[in-house]
C-alpha positions as CSV (number, residue, x, y, z in Angstrom):
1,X,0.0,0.0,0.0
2,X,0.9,3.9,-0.6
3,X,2.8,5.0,2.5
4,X,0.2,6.9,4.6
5,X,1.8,7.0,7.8
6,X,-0.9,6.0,10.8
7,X,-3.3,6.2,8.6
8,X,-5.1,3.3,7.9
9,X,-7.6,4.4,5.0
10,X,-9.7,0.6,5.3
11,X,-9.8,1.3,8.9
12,X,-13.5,2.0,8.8
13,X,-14.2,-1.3,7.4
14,X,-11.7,-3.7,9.0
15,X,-10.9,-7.5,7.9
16,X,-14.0,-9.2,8.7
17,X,-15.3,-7.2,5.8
18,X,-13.5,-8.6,3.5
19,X,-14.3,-12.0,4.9
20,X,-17.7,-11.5,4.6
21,X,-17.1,-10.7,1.0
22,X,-14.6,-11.9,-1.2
23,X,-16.1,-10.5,-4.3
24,X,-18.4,-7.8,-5.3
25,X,-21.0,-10.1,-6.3
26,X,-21.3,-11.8,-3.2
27,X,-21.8,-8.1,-1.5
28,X,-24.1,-6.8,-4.0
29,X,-26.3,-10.2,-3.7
30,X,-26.3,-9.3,0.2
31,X,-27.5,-5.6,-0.5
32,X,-30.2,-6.7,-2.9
33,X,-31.1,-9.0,-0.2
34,X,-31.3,-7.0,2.3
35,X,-32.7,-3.7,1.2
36,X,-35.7,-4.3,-0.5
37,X,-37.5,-1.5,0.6
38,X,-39.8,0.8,-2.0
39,X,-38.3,3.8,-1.1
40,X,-34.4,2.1,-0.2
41,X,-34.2,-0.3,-2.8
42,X,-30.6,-2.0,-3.6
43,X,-29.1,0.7,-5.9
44,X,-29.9,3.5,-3.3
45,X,-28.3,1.5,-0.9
46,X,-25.2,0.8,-2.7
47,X,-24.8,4.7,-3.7
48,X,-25.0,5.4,0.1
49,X,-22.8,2.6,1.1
50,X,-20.2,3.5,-1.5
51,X,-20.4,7.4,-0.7
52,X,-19.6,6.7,3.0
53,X,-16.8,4.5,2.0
54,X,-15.3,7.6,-0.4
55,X,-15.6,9.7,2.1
56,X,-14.0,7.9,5.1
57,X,-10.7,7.1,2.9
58,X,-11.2,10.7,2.2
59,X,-10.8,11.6,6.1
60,X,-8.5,8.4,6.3
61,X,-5.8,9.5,3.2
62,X,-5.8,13.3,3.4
63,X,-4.7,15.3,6.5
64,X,-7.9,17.7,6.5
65,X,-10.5,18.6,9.2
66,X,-13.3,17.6,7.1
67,X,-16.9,17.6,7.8
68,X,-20.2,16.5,6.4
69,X,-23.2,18.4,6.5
70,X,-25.1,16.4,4.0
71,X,-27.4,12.8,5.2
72,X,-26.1,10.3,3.0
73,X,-29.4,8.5,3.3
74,X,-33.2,9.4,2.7
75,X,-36.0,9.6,5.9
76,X,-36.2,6.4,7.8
77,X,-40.3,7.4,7.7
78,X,-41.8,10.4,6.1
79,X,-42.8,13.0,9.1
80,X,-46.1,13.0,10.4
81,X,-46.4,16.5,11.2
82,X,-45.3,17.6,7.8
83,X,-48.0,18.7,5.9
84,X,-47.1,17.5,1.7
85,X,-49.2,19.7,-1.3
86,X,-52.1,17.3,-2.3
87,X,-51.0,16.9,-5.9
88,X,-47.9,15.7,-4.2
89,X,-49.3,12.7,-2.4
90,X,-49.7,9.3,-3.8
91,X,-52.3,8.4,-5.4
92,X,-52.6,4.9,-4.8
93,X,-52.1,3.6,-1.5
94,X,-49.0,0.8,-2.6
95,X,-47.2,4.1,-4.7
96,X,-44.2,5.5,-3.2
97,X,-44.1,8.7,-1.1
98,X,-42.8,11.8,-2.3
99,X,-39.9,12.0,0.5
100,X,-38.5,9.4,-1.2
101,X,-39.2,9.7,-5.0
102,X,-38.0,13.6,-4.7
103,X,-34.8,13.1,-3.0
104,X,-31.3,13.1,-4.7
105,X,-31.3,10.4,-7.0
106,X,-27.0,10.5,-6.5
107,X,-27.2,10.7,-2.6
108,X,-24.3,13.8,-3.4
109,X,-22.1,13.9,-0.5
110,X,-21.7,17.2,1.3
111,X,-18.3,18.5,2.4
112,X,-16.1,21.1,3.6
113,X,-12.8,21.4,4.5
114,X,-12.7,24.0,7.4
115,X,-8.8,24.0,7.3
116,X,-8.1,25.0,3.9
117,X,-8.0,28.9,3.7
118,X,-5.9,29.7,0.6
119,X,-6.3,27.7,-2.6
120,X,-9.2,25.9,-2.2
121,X,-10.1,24.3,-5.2
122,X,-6.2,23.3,-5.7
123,X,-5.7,21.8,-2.7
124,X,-9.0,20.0,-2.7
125,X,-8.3,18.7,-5.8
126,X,-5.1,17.2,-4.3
127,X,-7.2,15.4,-2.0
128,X,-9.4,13.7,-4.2
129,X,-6.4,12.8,-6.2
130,X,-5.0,10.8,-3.1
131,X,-8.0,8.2,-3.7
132,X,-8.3,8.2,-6.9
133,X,-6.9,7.0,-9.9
134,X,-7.1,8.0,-13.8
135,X,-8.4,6.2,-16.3
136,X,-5.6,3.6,-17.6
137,X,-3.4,4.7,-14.6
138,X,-1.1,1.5,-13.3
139,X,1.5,4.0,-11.1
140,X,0.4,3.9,-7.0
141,X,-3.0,2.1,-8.3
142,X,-3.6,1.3,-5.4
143,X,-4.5,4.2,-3.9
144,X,-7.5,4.3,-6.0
145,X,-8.9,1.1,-4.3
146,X,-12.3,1.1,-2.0
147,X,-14.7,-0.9,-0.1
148,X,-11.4,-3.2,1.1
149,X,-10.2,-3.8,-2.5
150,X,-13.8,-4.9,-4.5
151,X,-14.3,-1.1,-5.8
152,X,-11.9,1.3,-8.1
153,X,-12.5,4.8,-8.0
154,X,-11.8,7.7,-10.2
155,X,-13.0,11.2,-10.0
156,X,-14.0,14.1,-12.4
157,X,-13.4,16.9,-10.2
158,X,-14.5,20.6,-11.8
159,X,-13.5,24.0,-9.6
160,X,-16.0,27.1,-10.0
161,X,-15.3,30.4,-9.8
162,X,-17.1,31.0,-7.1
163,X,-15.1,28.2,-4.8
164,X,-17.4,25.5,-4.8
165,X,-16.4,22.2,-6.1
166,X,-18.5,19.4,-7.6
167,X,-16.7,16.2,-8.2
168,X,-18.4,13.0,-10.2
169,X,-16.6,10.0,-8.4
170,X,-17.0,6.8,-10.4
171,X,-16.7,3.5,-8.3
172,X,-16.1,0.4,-10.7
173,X,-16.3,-2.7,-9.2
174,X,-13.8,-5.2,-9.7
175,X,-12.2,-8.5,-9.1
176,X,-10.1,-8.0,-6.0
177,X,-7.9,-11.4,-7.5
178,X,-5.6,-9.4,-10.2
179,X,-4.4,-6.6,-8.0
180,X,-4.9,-2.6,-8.2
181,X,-3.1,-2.4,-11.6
182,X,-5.0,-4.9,-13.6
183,X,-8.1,-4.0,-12.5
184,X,-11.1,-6.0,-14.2
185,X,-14.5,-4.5,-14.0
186,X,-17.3,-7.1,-12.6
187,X,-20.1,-5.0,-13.2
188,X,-21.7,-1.6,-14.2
189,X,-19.7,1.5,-12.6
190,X,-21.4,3.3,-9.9
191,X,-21.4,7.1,-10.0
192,X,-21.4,9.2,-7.3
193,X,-21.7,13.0,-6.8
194,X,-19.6,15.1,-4.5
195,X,-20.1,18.6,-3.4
196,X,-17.2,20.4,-1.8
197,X,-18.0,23.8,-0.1
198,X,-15.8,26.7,1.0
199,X,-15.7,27.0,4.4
200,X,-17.3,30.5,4.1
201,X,-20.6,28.5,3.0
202,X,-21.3,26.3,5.9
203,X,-23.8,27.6,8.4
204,X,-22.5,26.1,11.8
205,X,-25.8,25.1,13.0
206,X,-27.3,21.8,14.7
207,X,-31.2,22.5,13.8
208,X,-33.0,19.9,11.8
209,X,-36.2,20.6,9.6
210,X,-39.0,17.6,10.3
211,X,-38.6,14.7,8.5
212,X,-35.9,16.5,5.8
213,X,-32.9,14.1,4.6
214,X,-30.4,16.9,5.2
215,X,-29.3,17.9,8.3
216,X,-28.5,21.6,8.9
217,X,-25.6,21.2,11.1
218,X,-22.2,19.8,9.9
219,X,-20.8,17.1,12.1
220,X,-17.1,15.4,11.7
221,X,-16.2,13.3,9.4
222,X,-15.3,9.9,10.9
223,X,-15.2,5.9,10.5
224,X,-18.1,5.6,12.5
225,X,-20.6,7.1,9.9
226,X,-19.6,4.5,8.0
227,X,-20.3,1.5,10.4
228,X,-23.9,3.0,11.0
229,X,-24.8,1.4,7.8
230,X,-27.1,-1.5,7.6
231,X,-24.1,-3.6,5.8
232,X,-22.3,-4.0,8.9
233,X,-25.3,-6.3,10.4
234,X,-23.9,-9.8,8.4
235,X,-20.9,-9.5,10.6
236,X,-23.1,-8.8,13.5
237,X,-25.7,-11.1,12.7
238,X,-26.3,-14.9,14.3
239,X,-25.6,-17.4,12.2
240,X,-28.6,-18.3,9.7
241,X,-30.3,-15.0,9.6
């Protein structure tokens, strides 16, 4: 692996993970499986799974007090107490409900790095660059590996003039078996959006609107965001369920 000092940019995931599964089609059977949902059906699942995984080896690989002020997920429930526009509602009782069918189709991850104060769009790019790879790139491959080796990621990464930063990350699964510079896609790539804020755009606050998938206040960016997703229950799981 790329020297990273005591960084450990699979730390969030850990070897039972990898245990678990061996191959991406072993892991994306266990999503489909599990998430069956209407409104969190398997390819919203793997968006959110794959965007929490981008962003811990984000926190993991780059030495930047990052935080996210963005759900990575919809509503468990819609709100009771939040009254929809009638036109909006199903109309059918089985159809799905609007706080699902109107959120963010690419679960866009929100960011900011609150150290960067000079350069921002330069050194954020440098950041993405650390965990990604380019398209037919074999040098330090490695570093573009995800998901403990069954995921590849690359990034378009595009700097506006007025600082923000919207980055398309593309996760390609792979056969972990031939190694980070002969990577052999499995299956469709995944793409995920990522939207980097100056610092002067975060409002520090902690209030939440009812039942709204974005939370207001930013909180730090950390492995355990990661672990909160479902996917963790297999290793947590008695045997047979």
């Amino acid at each position: 692996m790329v020297s990273t000092g005591d960084r450990n940019p699979d730390s969030h995931i850990g070897p039972e993970f990898r245990e678990a599964f061996p191959s991406w089609s072993e892991f994306r059977s266990y999503v489909t499986d599990q998430a069956r949902a209407a409104e969190f059906n398997s390819d919203r699942a793997l968006h959110q799974i794959l965007t929490g995984d981008f962003a811990a080896r984000l926190m993991s690989r780059t030495p930047h007090d990052w935080i996210i002020f963005g759900s990575l997920a919809l509503p468990s429930r819609p709100a009771a107490d939040f009254s929809w526009p009638a036109d909006f509602l199903p109309a059918q009782p089985n159809e799905i409900h609007p706080a699902y069918v109107m959120a963010r189709s690419a679960f866009d991850l929100d960011l900011c790095a609150l150290d960067i104060t000079e350069s921002y769009g330069v050194h954020v790019k440098q950041a993405v660059d650390a965990v990604t790879v380019n398209a037919g790139e074999t040098t330090q491959a490695e570093r573009g590996l995800g998901l403990g080796g069954l995921v590849r990621y690359s990034a378009d990464v595009r700097v506006y003039d007025n600082g923000k930063i919207m980055e398309v990350i593309v996760a390609q699964p792979i056969d972990p078996r031939y190694g980070p510079d002969q990577a052999r896609p499995v299956d469709d790539p995944i793409g995920l959006e990522i939207d980097i804020k100056p610092p002067d755009w975060v409002c520090m606050s902690s209030a939440r609107g009812p039942g709204s998938s974005k939370a207001a206040g930013p909180r730090k960016l950390s492995p355990w965001l990661w672990r909160s997703t479902f996917v963790s229950s297999r290793m947590a799981a008695p045997s047979g369920s």
